[in-house]
C-alpha positions as CSV (number, residue, x, y, z in Angstrom):
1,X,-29.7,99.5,91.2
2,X,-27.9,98.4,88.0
3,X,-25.9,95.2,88.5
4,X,-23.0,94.0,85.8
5,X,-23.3,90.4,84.2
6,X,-20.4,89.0,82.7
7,X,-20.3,85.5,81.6
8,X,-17.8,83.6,80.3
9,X,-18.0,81.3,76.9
10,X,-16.8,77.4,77.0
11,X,-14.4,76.7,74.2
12,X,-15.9,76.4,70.8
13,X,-19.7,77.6,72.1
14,X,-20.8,79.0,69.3
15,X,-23.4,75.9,68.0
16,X,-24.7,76.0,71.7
17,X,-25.0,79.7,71.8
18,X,-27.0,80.1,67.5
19,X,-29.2,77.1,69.7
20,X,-30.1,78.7,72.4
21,X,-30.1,81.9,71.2
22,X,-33.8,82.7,70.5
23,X,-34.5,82.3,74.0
24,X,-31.4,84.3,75.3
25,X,-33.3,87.4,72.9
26,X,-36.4,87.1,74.1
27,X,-35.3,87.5,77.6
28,X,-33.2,90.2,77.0
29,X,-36.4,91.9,75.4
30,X,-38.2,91.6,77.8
31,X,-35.7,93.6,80.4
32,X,-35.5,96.4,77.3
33,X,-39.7,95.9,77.5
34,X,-39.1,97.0,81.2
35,X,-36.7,100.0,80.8
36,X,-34.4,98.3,83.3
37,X,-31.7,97.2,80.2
38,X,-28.9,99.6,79.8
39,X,-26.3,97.3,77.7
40,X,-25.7,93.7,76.7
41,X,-24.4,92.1,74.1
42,X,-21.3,89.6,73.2
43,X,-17.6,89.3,73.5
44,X,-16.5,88.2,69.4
45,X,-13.1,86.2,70.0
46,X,-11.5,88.3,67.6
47,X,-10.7,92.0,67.0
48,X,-14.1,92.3,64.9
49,X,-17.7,93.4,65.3
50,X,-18.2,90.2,63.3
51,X,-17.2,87.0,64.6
52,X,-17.4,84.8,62.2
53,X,-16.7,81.3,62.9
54,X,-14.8,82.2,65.9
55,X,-17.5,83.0,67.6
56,X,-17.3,84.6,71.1
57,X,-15.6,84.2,74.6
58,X,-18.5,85.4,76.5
59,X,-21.3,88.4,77.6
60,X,-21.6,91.3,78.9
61,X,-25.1,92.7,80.9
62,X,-25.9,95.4,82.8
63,X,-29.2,95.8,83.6
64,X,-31.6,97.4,86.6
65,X,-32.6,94.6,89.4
66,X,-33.9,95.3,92.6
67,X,-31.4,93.6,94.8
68,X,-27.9,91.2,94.1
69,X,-29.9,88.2,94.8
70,X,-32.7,89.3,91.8
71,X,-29.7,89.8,89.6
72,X,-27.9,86.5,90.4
73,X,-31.6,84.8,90.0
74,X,-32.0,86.5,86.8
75,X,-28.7,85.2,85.6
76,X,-28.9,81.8,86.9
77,X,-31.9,81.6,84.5
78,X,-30.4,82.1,81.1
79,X,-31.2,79.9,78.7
80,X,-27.2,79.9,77.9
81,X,-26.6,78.1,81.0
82,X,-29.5,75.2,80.4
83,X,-27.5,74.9,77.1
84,X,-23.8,74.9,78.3
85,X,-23.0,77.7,76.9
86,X,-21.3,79.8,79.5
87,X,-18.5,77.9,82.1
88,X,-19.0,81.1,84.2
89,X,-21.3,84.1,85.4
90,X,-20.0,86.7,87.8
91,X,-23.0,89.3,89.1
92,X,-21.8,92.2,90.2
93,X,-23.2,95.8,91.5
94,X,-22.4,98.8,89.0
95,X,-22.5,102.4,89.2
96,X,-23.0,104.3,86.1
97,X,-21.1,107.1,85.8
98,X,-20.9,107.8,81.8
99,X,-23.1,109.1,80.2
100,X,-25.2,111.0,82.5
Protein backbone atom coordinates (compact mmCIF):
# COMPACT_ATOMS: atom_id res chain seq x y z
CA UNK A 1 0.00 0.00 0.00
CA UNK A 2 1.33 3.58 -0.63
CA UNK A 3 1.48 5.66 2.54
CA UNK A 4 1.95 9.77 2.41
CA UNK A 5 4.90 11.46 4.47
CA UNK A 6 4.67 14.91 5.18
CA UNK A 7 7.04 16.51 7.42
CA UNK A 8 7.30 19.72 8.60
CA UNK A 9 10.61 22.12 8.60
CA UNK A 10 11.81 23.94 11.97
CA UNK A 11 12.35 27.65 11.31
CA UNK A 12 15.49 28.52 9.40
CA UNK A 13 16.38 24.58 8.69
CA UNK A 14 18.04 24.98 5.82
CA UNK A 15 22.01 24.52 7.31
CA UNK A 16 20.54 21.34 9.02
CA UNK A 17 18.82 20.04 5.99
CA UNK A 18 22.42 20.91 3.03
CA UNK A 19 23.99 18.71 6.35
CA UNK A 20 22.12 16.04 6.46
CA UNK A 21 21.18 15.89 3.16
CA UNK A 22 23.49 13.21 1.59
CA UNK A 23 22.07 10.85 3.79
CA UNK A 24 18.35 11.90 3.32
CA UNK A 25 19.38 11.07 -0.82
CA UNK A 26 20.70 8.03 -0.32
CA UNK A 27 17.75 6.72 1.44
CA UNK A 28 15.42 7.96 -0.78
CA UNK A 29 17.46 6.07 -3.57
CA UNK A 30 17.31 3.33 -2.22
CA UNK A 31 13.21 3.27 -2.04
CA UNK A 32 13.45 4.38 -6.07
CA UNK A 33 16.22 1.23 -6.14
CA UNK A 34 13.13 -0.77 -4.89
CA UNK A 35 10.35 0.56 -7.20
CA UNK A 36 8.29 1.35 -4.09
CA UNK A 37 8.97 5.51 -4.60
CA UNK A 38 6.22 7.28 -6.34
CA UNK A 39 7.04 11.05 -5.23
CA UNK A 40 9.16 13.07 -2.77
CA UNK A 41 10.70 16.00 -2.79
CA UNK A 42 10.61 19.49 -0.72
CA UNK A 43 8.29 22.31 0.23
CA UNK A 44 10.61 25.87 -1.03
CA UNK A 45 9.17 28.68 1.41
CA UNK A 46 8.55 30.68 -1.37
CA UNK A 47 6.47 30.70 -4.65
CA UNK A 48 9.72 29.22 -6.56
CA UNK A 49 11.16 25.94 -7.75
CA UNK A 50 14.26 27.51 -6.32
CA UNK A 51 14.49 28.35 -2.81
CA UNK A 52 17.24 30.16 -2.39
CA UNK A 53 18.14 31.26 0.90
CA UNK A 54 14.74 30.77 2.17
CA UNK A 55 14.94 27.47 2.10
CA UNK A 56 11.96 25.12 2.72
CA UNK A 57 9.03 24.52 5.26
CA UNK A 58 9.05 20.91 4.87
CA UNK A 59 8.58 17.30 2.66
CA UNK A 60 6.56 15.63 1.00
CA UNK A 61 6.86 11.33 0.48
CA UNK A 62 4.80 8.93 -0.77
CA UNK A 63 6.16 5.77 -1.13
CA UNK A 64 4.93 1.79 -1.13
CA UNK A 65 5.42 0.09 2.53
CA UNK A 66 3.94 -2.95 3.62
CA UNK A 67 1.90 -1.81 6.59
CA UNK A 68 1.41 1.93 8.66
CA UNK A 69 3.77 0.71 11.20
CA UNK A 70 6.77 -0.01 8.27
CA UNK A 71 5.89 3.49 7.04
CA UNK A 72 6.06 5.26 10.49
CA UNK A 73 9.47 3.09 11.07
CA UNK A 74 10.73 4.25 7.79
CA UNK A 75 10.10 7.77 8.63
CA UNK A 76 11.17 7.78 12.17
CA UNK A 77 14.52 6.89 10.60
CA UNK A 78 15.39 9.92 8.51
CA UNK A 79 18.44 11.27 8.80
CA UNK A 80 16.42 14.75 8.95
CA UNK A 81 15.15 13.90 12.25
CA UNK A 82 18.74 12.78 13.85
CA UNK A 83 19.68 16.40 12.58
CA UNK A 84 16.66 18.53 13.76
CA UNK A 85 15.57 19.25 10.81
CA UNK A 86 11.90 18.41 10.74
CA UNK A 87 9.59 19.56 14.14
CA UNK A 88 7.02 17.13 12.71
CA UNK A 89 6.17 13.93 10.49
CA UNK A 90 2.63 12.84 9.88
CA UNK A 91 2.34 9.08 8.07
CA UNK A 92 -0.53 8.61 6.50
CA UNK A 93 -2.32 5.87 4.14
CA UNK A 94 -2.85 7.16 0.43
CA UNK A 95 -4.75 6.06 -2.46
CA UNK A 96 -3.59 6.92 -5.85
CA UNK A 97 -5.96 7.84 -7.98
CA UNK A 98 -4.09 10.10 -10.80
CA UNK A 99 -2.42 8.98 -13.03
CA UNK A 100 -3.49 5.59 -13.61
Amino acid sequence: MLYAILSEDIAESLEKRMSARPAHLERLQALQNEGRLVIAGPHPAVDSNTSGDTGFTGSLVIAEFDNLTAAKNWADNDPYIDAGVYAKVSVKPFKQVFPQ
